[in-house]
C-alpha positions in Angstrom: -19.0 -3.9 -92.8 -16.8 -2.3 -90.4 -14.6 0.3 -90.0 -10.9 0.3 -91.9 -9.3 0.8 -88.9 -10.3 -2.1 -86.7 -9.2 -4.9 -88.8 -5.4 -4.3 -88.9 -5.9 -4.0 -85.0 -6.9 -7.5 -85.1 -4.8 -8.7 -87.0 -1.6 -7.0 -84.7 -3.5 -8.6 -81.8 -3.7 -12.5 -83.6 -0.3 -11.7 -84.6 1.0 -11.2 -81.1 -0.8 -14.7 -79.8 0.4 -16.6 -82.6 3.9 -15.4 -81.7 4.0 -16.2 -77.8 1.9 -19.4 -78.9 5.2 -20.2 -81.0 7.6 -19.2 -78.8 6.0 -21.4 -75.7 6.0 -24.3 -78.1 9.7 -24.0 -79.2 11.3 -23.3 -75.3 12.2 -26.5 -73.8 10.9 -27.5 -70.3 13.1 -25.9 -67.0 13.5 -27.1 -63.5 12.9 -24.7 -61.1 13.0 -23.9 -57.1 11.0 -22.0 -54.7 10.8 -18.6 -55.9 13.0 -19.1 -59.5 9.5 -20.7 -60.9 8.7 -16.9 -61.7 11.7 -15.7 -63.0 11.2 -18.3 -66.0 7.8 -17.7 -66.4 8.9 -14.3 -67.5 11.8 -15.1 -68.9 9.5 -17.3 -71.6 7.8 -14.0 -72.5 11.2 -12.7 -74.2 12.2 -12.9 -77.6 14.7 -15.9 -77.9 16.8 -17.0 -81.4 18.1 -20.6 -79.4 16.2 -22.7 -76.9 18.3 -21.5 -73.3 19.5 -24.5 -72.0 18.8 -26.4 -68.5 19.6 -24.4 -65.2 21.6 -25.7 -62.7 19.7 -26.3 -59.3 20.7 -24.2 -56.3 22.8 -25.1 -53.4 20.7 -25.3 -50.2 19.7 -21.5 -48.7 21.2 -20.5 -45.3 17.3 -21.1 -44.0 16.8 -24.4 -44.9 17.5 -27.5 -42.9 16.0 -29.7 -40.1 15.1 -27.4 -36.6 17.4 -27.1 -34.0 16.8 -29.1 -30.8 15.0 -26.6 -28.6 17.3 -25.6 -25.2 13.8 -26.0 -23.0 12.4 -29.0 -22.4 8.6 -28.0 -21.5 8.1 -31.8 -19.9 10.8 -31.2 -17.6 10.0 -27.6 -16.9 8.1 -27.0 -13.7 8.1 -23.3 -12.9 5.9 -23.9 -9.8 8.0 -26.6 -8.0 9.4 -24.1 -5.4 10.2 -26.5 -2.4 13.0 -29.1 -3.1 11.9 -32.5 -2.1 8.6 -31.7 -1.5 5.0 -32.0 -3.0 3.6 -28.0 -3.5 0.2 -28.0 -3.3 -1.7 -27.7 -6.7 1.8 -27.9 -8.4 0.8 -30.5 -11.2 4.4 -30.5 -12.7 6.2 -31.1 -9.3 8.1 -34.4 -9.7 7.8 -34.8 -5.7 4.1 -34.8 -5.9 2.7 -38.6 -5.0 -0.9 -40.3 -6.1 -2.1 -39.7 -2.6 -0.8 -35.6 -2.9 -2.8 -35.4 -5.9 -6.2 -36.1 -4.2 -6.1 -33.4 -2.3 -5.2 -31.0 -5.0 -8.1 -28.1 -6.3 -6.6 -27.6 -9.9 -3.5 -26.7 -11.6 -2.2 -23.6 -10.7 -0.2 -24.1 -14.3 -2.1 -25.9 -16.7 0.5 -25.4 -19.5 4.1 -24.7 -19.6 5.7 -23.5 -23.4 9.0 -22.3 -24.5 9.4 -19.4 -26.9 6.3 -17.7 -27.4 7.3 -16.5 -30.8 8.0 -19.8 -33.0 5.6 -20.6 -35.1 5.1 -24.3 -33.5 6.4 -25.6 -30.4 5.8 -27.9 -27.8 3.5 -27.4 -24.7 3.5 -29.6 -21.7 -0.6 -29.8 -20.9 -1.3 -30.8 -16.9 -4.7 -31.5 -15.9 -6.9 -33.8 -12.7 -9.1 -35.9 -13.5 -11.6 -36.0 -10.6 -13.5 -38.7 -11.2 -10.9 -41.2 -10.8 -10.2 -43.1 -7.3 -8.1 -41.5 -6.0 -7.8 -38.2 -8.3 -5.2 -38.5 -11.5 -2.9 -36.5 -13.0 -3.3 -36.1 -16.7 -0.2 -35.2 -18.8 -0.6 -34.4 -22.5 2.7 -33.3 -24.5 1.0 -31.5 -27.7 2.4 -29.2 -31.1 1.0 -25.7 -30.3 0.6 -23.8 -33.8 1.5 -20.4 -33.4 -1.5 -18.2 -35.4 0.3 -15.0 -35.9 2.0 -14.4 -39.1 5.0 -12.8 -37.5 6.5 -15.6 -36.1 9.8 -17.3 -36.2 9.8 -20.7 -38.2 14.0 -21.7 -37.9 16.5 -20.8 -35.8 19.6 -21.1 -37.3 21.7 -18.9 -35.1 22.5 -21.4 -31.9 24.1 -19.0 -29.4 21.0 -17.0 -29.8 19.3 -19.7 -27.7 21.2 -19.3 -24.2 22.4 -16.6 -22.3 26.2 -16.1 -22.1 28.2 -17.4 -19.3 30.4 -14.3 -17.9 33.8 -14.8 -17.3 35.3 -15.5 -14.1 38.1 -13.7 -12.7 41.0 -15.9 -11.7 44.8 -15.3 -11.5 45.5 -15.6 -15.4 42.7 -12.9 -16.5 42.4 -11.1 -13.7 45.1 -8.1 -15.0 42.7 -8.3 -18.1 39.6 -7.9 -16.7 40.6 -4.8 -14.8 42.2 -2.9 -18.0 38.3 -3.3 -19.0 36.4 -2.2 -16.6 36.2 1.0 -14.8 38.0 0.3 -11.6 36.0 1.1 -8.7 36.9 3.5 -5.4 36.3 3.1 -1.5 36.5 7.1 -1.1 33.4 8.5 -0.1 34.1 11.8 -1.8 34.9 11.1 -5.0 31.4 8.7 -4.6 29.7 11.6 -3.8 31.1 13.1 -6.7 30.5 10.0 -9.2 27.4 9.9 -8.2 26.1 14.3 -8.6 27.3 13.6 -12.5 25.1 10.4 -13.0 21.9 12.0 -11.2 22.1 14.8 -13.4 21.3 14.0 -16.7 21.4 16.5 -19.5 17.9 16.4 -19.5 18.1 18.6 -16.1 14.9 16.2 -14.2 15.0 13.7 -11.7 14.3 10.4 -12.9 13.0 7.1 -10.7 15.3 6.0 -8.3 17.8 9.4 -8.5 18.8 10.6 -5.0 17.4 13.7 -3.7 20.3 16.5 -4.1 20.2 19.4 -1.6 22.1 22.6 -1.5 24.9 20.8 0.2 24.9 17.1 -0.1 21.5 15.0 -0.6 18.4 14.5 1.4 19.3 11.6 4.3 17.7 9.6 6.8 18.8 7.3 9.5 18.0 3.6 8.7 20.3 0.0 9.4 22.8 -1.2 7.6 24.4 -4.1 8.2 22.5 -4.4 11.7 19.5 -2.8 13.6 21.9 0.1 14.4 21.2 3.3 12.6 23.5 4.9 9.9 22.6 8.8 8.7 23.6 7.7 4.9 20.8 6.6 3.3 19.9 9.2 0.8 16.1 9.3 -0.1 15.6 8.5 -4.2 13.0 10.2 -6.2 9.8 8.0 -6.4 10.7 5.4 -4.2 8.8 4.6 -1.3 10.7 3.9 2.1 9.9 3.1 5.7 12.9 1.8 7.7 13.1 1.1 11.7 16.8 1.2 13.4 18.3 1.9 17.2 20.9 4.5 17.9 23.1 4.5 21.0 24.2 7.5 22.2 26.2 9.0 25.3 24.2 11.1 26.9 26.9 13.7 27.0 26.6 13.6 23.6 22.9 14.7 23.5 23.5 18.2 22.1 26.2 17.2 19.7 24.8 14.5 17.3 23.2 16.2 14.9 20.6 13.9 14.0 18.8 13.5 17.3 17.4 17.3 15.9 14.5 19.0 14.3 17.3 20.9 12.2 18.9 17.9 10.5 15.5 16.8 8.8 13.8 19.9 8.6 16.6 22.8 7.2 17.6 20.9 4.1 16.3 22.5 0.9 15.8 20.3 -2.1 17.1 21.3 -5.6 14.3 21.5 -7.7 16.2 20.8 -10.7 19.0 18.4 -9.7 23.0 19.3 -9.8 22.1 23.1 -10.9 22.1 24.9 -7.8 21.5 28.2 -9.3 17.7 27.4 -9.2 14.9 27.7 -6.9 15.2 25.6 -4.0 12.1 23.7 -2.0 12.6 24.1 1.5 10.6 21.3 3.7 7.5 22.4 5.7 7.2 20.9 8.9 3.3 20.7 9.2 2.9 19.2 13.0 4.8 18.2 15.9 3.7 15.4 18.0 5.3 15.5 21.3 6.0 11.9 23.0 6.2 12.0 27.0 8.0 9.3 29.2 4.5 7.6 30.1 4.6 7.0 25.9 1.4 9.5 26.0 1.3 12.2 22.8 0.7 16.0 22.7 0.1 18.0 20.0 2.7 21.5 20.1 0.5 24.9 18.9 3.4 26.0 17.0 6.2 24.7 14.1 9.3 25.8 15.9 12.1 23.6 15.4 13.5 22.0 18.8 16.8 21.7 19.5 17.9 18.3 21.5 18.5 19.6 25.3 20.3 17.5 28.2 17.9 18.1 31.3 18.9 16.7 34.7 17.0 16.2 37.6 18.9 14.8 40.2 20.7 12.0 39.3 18.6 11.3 36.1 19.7 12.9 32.6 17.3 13.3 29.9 18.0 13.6 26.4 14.6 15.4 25.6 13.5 17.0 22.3 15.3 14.5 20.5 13.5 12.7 17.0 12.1 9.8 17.2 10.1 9.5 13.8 9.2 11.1 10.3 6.0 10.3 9.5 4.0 11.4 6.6 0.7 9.5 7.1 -2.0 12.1 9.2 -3.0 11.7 12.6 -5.8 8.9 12.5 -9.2 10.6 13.1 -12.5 9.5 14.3 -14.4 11.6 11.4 -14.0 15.3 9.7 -15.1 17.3 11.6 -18.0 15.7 12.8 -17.3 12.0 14.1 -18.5 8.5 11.9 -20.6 5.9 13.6 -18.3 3.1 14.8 -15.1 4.8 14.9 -13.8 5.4 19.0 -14.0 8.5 21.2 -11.3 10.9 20.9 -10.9 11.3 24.9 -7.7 12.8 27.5 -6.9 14.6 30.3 -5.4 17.8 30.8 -2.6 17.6 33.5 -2.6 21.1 34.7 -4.9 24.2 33.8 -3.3 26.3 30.8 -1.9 23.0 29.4 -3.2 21.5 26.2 -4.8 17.6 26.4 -3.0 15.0 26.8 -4.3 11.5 24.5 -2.9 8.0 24.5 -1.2 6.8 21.3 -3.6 4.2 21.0 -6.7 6.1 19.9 -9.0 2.6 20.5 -7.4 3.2 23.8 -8.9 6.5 25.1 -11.9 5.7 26.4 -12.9 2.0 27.2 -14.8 0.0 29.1 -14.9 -3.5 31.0 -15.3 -6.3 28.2 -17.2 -9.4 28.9 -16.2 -12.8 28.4 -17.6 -16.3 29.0 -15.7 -16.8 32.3 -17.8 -13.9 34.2 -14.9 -13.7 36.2 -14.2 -9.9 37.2 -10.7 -10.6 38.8 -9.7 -12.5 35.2 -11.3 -9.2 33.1 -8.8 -6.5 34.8 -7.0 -5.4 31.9 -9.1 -6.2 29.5 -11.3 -3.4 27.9 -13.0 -2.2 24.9 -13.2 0.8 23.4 -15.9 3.5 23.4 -17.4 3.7 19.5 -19.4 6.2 18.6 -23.2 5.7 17.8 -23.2 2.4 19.5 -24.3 1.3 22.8 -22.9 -1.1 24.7 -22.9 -3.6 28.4 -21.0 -5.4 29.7 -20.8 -7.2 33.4 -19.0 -9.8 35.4 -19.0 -11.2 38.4 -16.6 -10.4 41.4 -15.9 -12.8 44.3 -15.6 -11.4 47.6 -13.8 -13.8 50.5 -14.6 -12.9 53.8 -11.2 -11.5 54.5 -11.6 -8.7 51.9 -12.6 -5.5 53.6 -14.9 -3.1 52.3 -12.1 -0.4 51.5 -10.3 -2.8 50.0 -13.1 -3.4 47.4 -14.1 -0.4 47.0 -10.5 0.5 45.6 -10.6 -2.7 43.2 -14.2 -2.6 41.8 -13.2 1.5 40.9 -10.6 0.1 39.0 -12.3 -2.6 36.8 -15.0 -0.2 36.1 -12.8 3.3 35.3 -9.7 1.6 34.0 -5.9 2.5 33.8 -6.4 6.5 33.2 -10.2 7.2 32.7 -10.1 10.3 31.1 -11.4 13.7 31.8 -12.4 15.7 28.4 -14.1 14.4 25.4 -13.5 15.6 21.6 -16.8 17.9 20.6 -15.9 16.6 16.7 -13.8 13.7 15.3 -10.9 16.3 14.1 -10.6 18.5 17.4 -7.4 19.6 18.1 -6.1 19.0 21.5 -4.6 22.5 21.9 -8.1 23.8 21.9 -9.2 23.1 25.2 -12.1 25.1 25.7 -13.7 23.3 22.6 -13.1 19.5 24.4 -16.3 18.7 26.3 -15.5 17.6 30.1 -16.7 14.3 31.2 -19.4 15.2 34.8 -18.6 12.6 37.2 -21.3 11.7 39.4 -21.5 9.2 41.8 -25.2 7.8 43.1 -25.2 6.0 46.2 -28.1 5.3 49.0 -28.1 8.0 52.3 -27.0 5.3 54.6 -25.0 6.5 57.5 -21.8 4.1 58.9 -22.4 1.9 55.8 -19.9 1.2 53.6 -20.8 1.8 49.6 -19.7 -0.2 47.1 -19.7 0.4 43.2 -21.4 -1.9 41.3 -22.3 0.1 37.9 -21.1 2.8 35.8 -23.0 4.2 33.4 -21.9 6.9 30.5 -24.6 8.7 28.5 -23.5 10.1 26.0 -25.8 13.4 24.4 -24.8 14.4 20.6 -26.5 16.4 18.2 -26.6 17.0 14.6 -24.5 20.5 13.5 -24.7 22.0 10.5 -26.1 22.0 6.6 -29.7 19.7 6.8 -27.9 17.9 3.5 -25.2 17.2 5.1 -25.6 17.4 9.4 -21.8 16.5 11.3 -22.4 14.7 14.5 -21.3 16.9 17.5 -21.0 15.2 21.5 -22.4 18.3 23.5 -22.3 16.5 26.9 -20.9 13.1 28.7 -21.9 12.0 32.0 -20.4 9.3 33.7 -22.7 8.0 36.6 -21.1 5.6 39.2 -23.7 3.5 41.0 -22.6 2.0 44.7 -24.8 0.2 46.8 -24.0 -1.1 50.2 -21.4 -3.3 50.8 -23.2 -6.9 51.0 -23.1 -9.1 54.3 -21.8 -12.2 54.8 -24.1 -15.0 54.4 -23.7 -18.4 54.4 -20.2 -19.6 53.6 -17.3 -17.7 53.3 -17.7 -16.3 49.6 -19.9 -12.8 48.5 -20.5 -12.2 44.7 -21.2 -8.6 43.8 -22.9 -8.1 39.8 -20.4 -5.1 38.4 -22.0 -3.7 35.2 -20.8 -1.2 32.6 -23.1 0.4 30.0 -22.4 3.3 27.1 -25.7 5.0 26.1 -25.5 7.8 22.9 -28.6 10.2 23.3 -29.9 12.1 20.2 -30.8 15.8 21.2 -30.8 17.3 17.8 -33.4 20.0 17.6 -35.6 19.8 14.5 -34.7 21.2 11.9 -37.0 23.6 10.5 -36.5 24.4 6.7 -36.4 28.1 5.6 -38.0 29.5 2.2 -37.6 33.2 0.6 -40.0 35.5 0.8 -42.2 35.9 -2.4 -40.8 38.2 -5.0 -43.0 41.4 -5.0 -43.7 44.0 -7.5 -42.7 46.8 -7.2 -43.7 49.0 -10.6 -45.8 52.2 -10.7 -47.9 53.3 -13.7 -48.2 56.6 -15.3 -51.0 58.7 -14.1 -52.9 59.2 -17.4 -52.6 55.0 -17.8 -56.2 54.9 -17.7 -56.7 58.0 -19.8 -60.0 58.4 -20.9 -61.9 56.0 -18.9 -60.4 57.2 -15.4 
């Protein structure tokens, strides 16, 4: 027995079956489409007096309906084929490209060309060699790609979508119409000027990428070509973007101290708005860090001080100079041969001071500074003048050659020559203590002792055959990590006497040139702390009784 209450739950339950049961039976059958199918199905759970009768199928939806041709052909794409009648190499798509071109191909540099990414299938043009065929093969596959994301596009029904529109061009019947649209344009530099202060600042009040640089005036310039190698002083520098430009100016030397931007001023007195087109705010002013100053011989000094230079007519005579005048921004530091102390394999900072109280003079060529004679397979001194190599620190070097003396060629006459194949154009007469020395600080700049060695021989004439520099450097500073420091160079210049004439009417004299770098660190001796003493007295009555 159960309880009372469950069985006229049962029988509303059998009840409800027995009517949908009825209900199914008694609906007649109806066609559906696509996504209707579900709208019957519920529609069958309804109460209904009639049977409903057959629906009438749908037109055809706006997405149905074959594909649209596709604009790319992938087989006819080739987005490697760069030259126009002619084979690129590893281009397997270039129509120009012969059986014989294709043997000497490594692989495909596109394997695969495809159209829209984003359909869910589409074709692909595969390209492949086949190496073991002789001569190599291309192999040319066009294959359905399936697209696997979900999100893709399956018809395009919307055709103009597919190609980019062709812009109209101006002619005599649409030209009136095409002006009325845009927004004219204007050959006046000022209201430029002014065009462009409202576009560069935004109401976000930043500089953005590519925004010119506003100053309190105009904008930040800089001289660079135009329409030719000649120089123009309006091209603004833009925020962000990198520039390095090369141009010639022409000038009248009469006009040295009137053109503006042959100065120090012109570059250097500009202040930048820090927030452009409000000029109420802070302004950066630019900070001229060095001044590297360029002589007539193309040799460079290093000014002690920031001054700016004003451009300055000098005569002398019947020459002008234009002196002080710009020739450069650069931002990229002075190359140096380490910091402070100098790297093994980098060159010698080396110069010479031209007068006492001046600072040193280098070459701009810092591989330049101090060199030696260079060897080559010839031997041939008289084909080496010229030709040197430069001075690296750490490593040491030799080099010789041979030098032919007629029997016409006096002993002065060689002497002068051999000196310079073994000193070069401008040996130098300091040395840099530390890869970073400054060349205003003289007294830091090692000097170069010049020695010459020759045998006591009275009335002979001495001829140079060697020069040797020995370079001494020690280690300076912390023991973890020691800078190398060149305490001493000595050049020693070896002559010997001048050689007689033997047989025939030819001498040859070895000349030799060797570079020696001599450790003389000290040792280092490493220093401890003394051991921590006590220092604590007791209480007199600590030993109370016993004491």
């Amino acid at each position: 027995m159960g309880s009372p209450g469950l069985r006229p739950l049962l029988l509303v339950l059998l009840d409800c079956c027995a009517s949908v049961s009825a209900q199914a039976a008694a609906t007649p059958p109806v066609t559906t489409e696509g996504f209707n199918s579900t709208e019957a199905a519920r529609m069958t759970l309804r109460p209904a007096l009639s049977p409903r009768p057959p629906r009438t199928p749908k037109a055809p939806g706006p997405f149905s309906g074959p594909r649209p041709t596709p604009v790319t052909d992938v087989a006819a794409l080739c987005v490697c084929d760069l030259s126009p009648a002619q084979c690129d190499v590893n281009c397997c798509c270039d129509p120009d490209c012969s059986p014989v071109d294709f043997s000497v191909f490594s692989a495909c540099s596109v394997p695969s060309v495809t159209g829209d990414s984003q359909f869910c299938s589409q074709k692909a043009a595969i390209y492949s060699l086949n190496f073991t065929a002789n001569p190599p093969q291309r192999i040319f596959k066009l294959v359905d790609q399936i697209n696997p994301s979900i999100f893709c596009i399956h018809i395009t029904n919307y055709k103009p979508a597919l190609s980019f529109i062709n812009p109209e061009v101006p002619d005599e019947n649409n030209f009136d119409k095409l002006m009325e649209t845009s927004d004219g344009f204007s050959l006046n530099s000022e209201s430029e000027i002014s065009f462009t202060i409202q576009s560069d600042a935004p109401d976000t009040a930043k500089y953005e990428y590519g925004v010119r640089l506003q100053t309190s005036d105009s904008f930040l310039r800089f001289p660079s070509p135009l329409t030719s190698s000649l120089c123009t002083d309006d091209n603004s520098a833009a925020f962000l973007v990198n520039q390095a430009v090369k141009c010639t100016r022409r000038i009248n030397l009469a006009q040295c101290e009137e053109i503006e931007a042959l100065g120090m001023a012109y570059y250097s007195s500009p202040k930048i708005l820090r927030v452009p087109g409000l000029r109420t705010k802070a302004e950066i002013p630019i900070t001229v860090q060095s001044i590297l100053m360029e002589s007539l011989n193309k040799t460079l000094a290093r000014l002690e001080d920031t001054d700016v230079l004003n451009q300055t007519l000098v005569e002398a005579g019947d020459v002008k100079i234009c002196t002080n005048v710009v020739l450069e921004q650069n931002t990229k530091p002075v190359p140096l041969s380490g910091n402070p102390g100098y790297v093994v394999g980098l060159p010698l900072a080396a110069g010479f001071q031209p007068q006492k109280g001046s600072g040193i003079i280098q070459t701009m060529n810092r591989y330049g500074q101090l060199t030696i004679l260079r060897s080559t397979a010839e031997k041939d001194c008289l084909a080496l003048e010229g030709i040197r190599t430069p001075v690296l620190f750490g490593y040491d070097m030799q080099s010789g050659c041979k030098l032919r003396l007629t029997k016409a060629i006096t002993c002065q006459l060689a002497v002068q020559k051999v000196k310079s194949l073994l000193k070069g154009h401008g040996f130098p007469d300091y040395v840099a203590p530390f890869g970073n020395s400054r060349a205003q600080d003289v007294l830091d700049w090692v000097p170069i002792h010049f020695i010459t060695q020759a045998p006591h021989m009275k009335d002979s004439c001495q001829l140079p055959v060697a020069l040797v520099i020995e370079v001494k450097w020690t280690k300076y500073g912390s023991l973890l990590n020691p800078q190398a420091k060149i305490v001493n160079v000595t050049a020693n210049l070896i002559a010997s006497s001048f050689p007689e004439t033997n047989s025939g009417n030819e001498r040859t004299v070895l000349i030799s040139t060797a570079v020696t770098f001599v450790d003389v660190s000290a040792p280092a001796e490493a220093g401890f702390r003394a051991r921590p003493t006590i220092n604590a007295k007791l209480p007199f009555n600590f030993f109370f009784p016993f004491v």
